[in-house]
C-alpha positions in Angstrom: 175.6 85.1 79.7 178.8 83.6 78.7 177.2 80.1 79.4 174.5 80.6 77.5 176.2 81.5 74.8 178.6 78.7 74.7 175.4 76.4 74.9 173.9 78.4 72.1 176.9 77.9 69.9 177.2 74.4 70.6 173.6 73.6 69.5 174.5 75.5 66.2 177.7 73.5 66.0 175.2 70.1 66.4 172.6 71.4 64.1 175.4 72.3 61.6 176.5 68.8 61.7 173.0 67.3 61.4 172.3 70.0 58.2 176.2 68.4 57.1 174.8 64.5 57.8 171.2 64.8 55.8 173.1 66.5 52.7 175.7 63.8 52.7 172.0 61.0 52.7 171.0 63.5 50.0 173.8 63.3 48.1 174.2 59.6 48.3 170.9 58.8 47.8 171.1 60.7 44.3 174.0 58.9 43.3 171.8 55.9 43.7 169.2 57.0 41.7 166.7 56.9 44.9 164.4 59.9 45.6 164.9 61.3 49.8 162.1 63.4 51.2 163.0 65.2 54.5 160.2 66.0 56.7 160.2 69.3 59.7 160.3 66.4 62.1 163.7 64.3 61.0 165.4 68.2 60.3 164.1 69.0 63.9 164.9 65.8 65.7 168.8 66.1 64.5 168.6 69.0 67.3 167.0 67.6 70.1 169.1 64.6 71.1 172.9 63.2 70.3 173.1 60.4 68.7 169.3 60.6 67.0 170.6 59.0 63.7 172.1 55.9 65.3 169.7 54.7 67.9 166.2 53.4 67.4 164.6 51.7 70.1 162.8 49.1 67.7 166.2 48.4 66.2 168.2 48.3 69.5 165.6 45.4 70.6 163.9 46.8 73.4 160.3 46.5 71.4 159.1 45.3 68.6 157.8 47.5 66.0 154.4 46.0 67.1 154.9 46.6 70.5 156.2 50.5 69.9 153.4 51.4 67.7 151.1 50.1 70.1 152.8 51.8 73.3 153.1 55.1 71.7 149.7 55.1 71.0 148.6 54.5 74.3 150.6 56.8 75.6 149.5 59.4 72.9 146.0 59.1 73.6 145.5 58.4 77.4 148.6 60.0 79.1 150.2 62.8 77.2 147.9 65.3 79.1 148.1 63.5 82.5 150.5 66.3 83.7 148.7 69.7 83.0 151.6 71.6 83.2 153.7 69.9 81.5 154.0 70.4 77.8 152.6 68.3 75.6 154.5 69.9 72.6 157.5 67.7 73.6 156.0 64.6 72.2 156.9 64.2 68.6 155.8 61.8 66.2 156.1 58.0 66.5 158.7 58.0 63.9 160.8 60.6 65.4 160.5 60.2 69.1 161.7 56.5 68.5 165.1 58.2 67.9 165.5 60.1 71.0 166.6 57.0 73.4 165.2 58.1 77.0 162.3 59.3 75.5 161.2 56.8 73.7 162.3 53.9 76.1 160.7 56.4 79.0 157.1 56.3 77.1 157.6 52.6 77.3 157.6 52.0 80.9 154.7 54.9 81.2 152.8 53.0 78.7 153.2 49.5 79.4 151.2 49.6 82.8 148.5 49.4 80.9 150.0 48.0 77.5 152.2 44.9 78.6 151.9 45.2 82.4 154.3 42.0 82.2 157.3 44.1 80.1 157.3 47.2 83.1 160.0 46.5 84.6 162.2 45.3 81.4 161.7 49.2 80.2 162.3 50.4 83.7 166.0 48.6 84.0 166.3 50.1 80.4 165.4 53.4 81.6 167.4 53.6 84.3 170.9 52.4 82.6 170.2 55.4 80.3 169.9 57.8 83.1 173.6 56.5 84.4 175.0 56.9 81.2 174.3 60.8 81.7 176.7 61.0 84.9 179.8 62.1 83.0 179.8 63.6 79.4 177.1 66.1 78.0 173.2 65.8 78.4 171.0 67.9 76.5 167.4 69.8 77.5 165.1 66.6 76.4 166.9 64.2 78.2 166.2 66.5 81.6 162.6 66.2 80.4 162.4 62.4 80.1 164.1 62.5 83.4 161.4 64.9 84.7 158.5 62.2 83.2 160.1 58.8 84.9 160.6 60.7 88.2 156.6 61.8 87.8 155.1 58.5 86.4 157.1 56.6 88.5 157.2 57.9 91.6 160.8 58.1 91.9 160.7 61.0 94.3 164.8 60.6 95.0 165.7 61.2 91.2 164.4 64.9 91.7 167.7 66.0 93.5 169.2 65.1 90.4 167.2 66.3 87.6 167.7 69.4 89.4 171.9 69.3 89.5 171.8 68.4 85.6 169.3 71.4 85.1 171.0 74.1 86.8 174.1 72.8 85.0 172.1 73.2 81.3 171.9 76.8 83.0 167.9 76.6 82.8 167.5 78.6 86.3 169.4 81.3 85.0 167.2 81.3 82.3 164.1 81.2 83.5 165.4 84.4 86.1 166.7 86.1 82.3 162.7 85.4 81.8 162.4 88.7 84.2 165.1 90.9 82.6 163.9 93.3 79.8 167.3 93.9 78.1 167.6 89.5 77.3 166.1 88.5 74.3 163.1 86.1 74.6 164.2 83.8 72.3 162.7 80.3 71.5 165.5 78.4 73.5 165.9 80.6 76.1 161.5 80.5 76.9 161.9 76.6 76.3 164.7 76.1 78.7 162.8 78.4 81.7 159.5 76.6 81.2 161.2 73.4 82.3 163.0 74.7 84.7 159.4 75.9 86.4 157.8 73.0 85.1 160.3 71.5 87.8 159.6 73.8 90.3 156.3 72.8 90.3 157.0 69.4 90.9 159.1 70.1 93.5 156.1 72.5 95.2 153.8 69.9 94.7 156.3 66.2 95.9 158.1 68.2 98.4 155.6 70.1 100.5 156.4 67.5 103.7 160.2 67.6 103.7 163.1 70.2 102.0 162.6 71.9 98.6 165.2 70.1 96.4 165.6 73.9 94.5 167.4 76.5 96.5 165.6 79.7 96.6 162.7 78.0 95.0 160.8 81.2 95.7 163.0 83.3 93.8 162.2 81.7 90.6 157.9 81.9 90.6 157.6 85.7 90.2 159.2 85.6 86.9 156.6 82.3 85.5 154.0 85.1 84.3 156.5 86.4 81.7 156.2 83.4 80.2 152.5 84.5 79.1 153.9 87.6 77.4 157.0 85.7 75.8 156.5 85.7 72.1 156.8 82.1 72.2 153.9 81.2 74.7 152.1 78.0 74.4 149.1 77.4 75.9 150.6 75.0 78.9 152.1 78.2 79.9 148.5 79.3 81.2 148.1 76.2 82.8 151.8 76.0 84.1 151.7 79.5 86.3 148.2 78.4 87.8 149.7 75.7 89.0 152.8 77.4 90.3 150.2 80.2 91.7 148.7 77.7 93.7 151.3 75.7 95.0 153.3 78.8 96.0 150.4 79.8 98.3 151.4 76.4 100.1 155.0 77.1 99.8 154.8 80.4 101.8 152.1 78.7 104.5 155.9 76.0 104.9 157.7 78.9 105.5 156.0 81.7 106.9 154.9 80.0 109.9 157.3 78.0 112.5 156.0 74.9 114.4 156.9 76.0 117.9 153.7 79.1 116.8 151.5 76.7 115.5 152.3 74.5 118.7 151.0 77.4 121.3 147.6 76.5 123.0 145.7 78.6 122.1 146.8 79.5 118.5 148.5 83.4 118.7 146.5 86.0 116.7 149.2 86.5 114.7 148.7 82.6 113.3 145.3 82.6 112.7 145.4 86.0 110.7 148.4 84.4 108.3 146.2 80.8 108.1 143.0 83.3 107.4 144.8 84.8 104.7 146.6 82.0 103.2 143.3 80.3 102.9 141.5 83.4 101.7 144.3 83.7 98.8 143.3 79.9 97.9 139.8 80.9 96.9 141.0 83.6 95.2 142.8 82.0 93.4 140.7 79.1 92.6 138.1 81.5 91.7 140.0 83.3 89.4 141.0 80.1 87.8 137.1 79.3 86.6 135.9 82.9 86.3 139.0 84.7 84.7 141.2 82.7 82.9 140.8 83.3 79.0 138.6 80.4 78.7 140.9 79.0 75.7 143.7 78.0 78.2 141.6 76.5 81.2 143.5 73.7 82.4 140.5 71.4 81.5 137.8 71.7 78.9 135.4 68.9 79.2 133.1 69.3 82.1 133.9 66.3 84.1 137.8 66.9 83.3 137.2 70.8 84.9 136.4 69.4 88.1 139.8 67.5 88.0 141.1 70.9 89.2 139.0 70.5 92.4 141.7 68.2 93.4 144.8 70.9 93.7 141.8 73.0 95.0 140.8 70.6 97.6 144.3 69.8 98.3 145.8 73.0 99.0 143.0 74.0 101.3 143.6 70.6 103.1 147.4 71.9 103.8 147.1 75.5 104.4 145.3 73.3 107.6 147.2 70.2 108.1 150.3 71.3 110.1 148.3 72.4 113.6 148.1 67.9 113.7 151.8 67.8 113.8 153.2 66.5 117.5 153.6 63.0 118.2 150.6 61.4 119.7 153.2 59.5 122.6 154.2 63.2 123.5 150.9 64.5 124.2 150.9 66.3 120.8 148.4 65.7 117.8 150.7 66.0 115.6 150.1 66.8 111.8 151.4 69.2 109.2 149.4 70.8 106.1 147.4 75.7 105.3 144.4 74.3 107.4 146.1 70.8 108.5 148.5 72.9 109.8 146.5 74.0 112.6 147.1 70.4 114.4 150.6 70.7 115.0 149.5 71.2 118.9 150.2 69.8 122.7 146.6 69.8 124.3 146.5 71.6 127.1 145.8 69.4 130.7 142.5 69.8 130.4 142.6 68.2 127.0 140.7 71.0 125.4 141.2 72.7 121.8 141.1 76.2 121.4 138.1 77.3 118.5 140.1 78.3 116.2 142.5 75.7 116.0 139.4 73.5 115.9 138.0 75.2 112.9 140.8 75.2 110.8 140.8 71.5 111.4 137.5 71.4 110.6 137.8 72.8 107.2 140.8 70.6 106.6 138.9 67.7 107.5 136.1 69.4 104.8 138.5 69.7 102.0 140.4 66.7 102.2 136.9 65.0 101.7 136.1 66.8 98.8 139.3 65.7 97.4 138.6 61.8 97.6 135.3 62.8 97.1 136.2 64.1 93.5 138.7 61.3 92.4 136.5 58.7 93.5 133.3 59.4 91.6 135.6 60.6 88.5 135.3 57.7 85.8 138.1 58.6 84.0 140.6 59.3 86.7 139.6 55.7 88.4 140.2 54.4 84.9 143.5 56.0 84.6 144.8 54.6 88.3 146.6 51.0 87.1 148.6 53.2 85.0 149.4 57.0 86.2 148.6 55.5 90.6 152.2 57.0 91.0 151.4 60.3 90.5 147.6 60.6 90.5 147.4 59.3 93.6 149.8 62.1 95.2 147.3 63.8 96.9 144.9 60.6 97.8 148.2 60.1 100.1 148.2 62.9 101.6 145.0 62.9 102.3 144.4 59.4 103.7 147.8 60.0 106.3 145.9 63.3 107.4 142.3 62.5 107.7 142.6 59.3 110.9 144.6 61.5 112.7 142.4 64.9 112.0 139.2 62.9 112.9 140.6 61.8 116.9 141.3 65.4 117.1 137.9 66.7 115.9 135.9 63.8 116.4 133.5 65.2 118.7 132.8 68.8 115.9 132.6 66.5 112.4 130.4 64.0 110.9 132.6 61.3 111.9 130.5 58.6 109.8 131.3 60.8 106.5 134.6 61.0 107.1 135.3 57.1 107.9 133.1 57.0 104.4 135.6 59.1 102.3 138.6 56.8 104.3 136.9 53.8 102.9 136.5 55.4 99.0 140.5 56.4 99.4 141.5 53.1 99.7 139.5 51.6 96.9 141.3 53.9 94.8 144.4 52.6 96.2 143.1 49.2 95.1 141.6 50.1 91.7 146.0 51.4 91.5 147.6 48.4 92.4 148.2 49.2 96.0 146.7 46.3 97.5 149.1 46.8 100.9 148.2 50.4 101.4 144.8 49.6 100.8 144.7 47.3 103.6 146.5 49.6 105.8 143.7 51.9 105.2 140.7 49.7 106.1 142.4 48.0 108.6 142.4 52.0 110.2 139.6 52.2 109.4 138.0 49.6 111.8 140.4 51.0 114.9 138.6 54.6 114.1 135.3 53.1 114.6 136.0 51.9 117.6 138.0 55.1 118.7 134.9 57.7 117.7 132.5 55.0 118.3 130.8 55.3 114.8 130.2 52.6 112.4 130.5 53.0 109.1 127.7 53.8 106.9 126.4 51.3 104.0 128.5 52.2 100.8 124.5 52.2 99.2 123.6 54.9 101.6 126.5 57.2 101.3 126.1 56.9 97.1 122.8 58.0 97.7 123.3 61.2 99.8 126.4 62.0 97.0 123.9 61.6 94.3 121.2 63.6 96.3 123.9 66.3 96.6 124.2 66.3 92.9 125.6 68.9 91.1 126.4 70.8 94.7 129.5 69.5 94.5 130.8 70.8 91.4 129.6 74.5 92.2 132.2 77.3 92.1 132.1 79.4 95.1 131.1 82.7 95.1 134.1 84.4 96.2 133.4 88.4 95.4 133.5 89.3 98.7 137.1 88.3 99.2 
């Protein structure tokens, strides 16, 4: 408490000064003979940032005020909403957002993929000698959500660990666990600083599933995510943000519930199968709660073709709850994978290099789901027309996906419809291509032609497969009927 209050009192000790600087333009401006008009956005912008009324990334030279109107307006209409969960409040007007250094230079380097490809890595360096000027002295809240956005658009996966030391410093964990606590006041700062802090712990569910959580006790923190929806200050990316930390815990407890030396027994224990069963039950519940519950104001996405963007996390979560039964390296003997279904490949055959039936079917529907998921970005026009731009954390899942699938398909290869599955292969890596990732592409295809030759299945015409998906139709996009669960 007494560190939040000391934060508290230093923000009214900033905003005093900002109130003390604009009376002081006022005053001087009167003197002058010059009208001043102050707008909600330069009183508000005094609070969000040090040093607001000095810097302005047109006048420090790192764009023209060409280039910035024309990067912020990319990045206004095409990628603002790219993140569901995170909130799209925190972008400010052109004219105030060009104050607030790492923001402003941060929207640069998002928007210049597209924008001035050439200029990237210019407002990358930029970027980055801002974030090591925040190693010694004080950082404020939108700073740790610039930070959040580089590490996201970027792929910067080793920035995390740090995002999450300067966070915990600003005290936003203990806030978001005051979140829980009836006798705290729910005030405006205090729900702003706990909804990044879980806006963070849902990156780290979703970037982390393979290796350590870079939040202790990540687990501790998601119970408390639904108070946000009761918090007089709720926003609508609040709905949005606790589905996504819904889902993702489902694969958190499917990391920790389970140990590989049980998922590595031949055949699977009943105890393991009855937590997969469930974990992959609570997946369709959730999804189906999701398109049949939520208030229909908040769903995550409101066009048609944008809804079936959440088939992806869908998809993708299924794929896990799977994925780890594959884990075991192949030169041991093992198959082995990690993901709730994948997880059912983390397994030494036994001599007589047979699979126990339910390990199979869990690979089964991990193989299922992980087509669905390339399935769905692939014939998705706007998230292939997003790829040279947002690849680095779009295609988060694809990855996933594509490691999983070769190895799933020698395992199941005699239960699945091997030419399908070598199709869905060949759609992930054109999405690689259509991101820039001409390297992993290759990688991919040139798997691809080994697989054909290990399950002895060529690969079907890309004509014939488009036809069977357009056949299919609107199959694909049905919700499940999940009332028996």
């Amino acid at each position: 408490m007494n560190s939040l209050e000391e934060r508290h009192q230093k923000e009214l000790r900033e905003l005093q000064s900002t109130v003390s600087r604009l009376c002081d333009r006022l005053d001087s401006s009167t003197k002058s003979g010059r009208e001043v008009s102050l707008s909600n956005d330069e009183l508000l912008a005094g609070n969000r940032a040090k040093d607001t009324d000095s810097f302005d990334i047109v006048r420090s030279g790192t764009v023209t005020e060409d280039e910035w109107a024309k990067l912020y307006n990319f990045f206004d209409e095409h990628c603002r909403t790219v993140i569901a969960f995170m909130d799209d409040q925190l972008y400010s007007a052109a004219h105030v957002i060009r104050k607030q250094p790492l923001m402003a230079t941060v929207i640069c380097v998002i928007a210049s993929k597209a924008v001035h490809r050439e200029k990237y890595t210019t407002y990358l360096v930029a970027a980055d000698q801002m974030i090591g000027t925040t190693f010694s002295g004080a950082i404020d809240l939108y700073t740790v959500q610039a930070m959040m956005l580089l590490a996201a658009w970027t792929g910067r996966h080793r920035l995390w660990g740090y995002v999450a030391s300067i966070a915990a410093e600003l005290g936003l964990n203990v806030a978001a666990l005051h979140l829980g606590d009836v006798s705290v006041e729910h005030t405006a700062d205090l729900v702003g600083s706990a909804r990044t802090w879980l806006s963070l712990c849902c990156f780290d569910l979703m970037i982390n599933l393979d290796r350590p959580f870079v939040i202790y006790n990540i687990m501790d923190y998601l119970p408390v995510a639904s108070q946000l929806l009761v918090s007089p200050h709720c926003r609508p990316v609040d709905y949005r943000l606790c589905a996504y930390l819904q889902g993702f815990s489902i694969t958190a407890e499917a990391k920790t519930q389970i140990a590989n030396a049980e998922l590595r027994l031949n055949p699977l224990s009943d105890s393991a199968v009855q937590k997969l069963r469930a974990l992959d039950q609570k997946i369709d519940r959730w999804f189906y709660h999701i398109n049949n519950s939520m208030e229909p104001l908040y769903q995550t996405f409101a066009k048609k073709q944008d809804r079936n963007r959440f088939m992806v996390p869908y998809a993708f979560l299924k794929m896990y709850v799977s994925w780890p039964y594959l884990k075991a390296a192949v030169s041991h003997g093992f198959v082995e994978f990690s993901h709730v279904n994948g997880l059912a490949l983390h397994v030494k055959e036994s001599q007589h290099g047979s699979a126990d039936t339910n390990r199979m079917a869990f690979v089964q529907k991990a193989l299922d789901s992980a087509c669905l998921l390339l399935q769905t970005q692939f014939e998705s026009k706007e998230f292939r027309q997003m790829l040279p731009y947002s690849g680095d954390y779009n295609l988060v899942t694809t990855y996933y996906a594509l490691e999983f699938m070769p190895r799933a398909l020698e395992f199941a290869r005699g239960a699945v419809n091997c030419g399908l599955v070598l199709s869905r292969l060949r759609q992930g890596a054109q999405l690689l291509e259509e991101a820039g990732a001409a390297e992993s592409a290759n990688s991919v295809r040139s798997e691809l032609r080994v697989l054909e030759q290990v399950v002895r299945t060529s690969l079907p015409p890309e004509g014939l497969v488009a036809e069977m998906d357009q056949a299919a139709g609107e199959s694909l996009f049905d919700i499940p009927n999940l009332l028996d669960i």
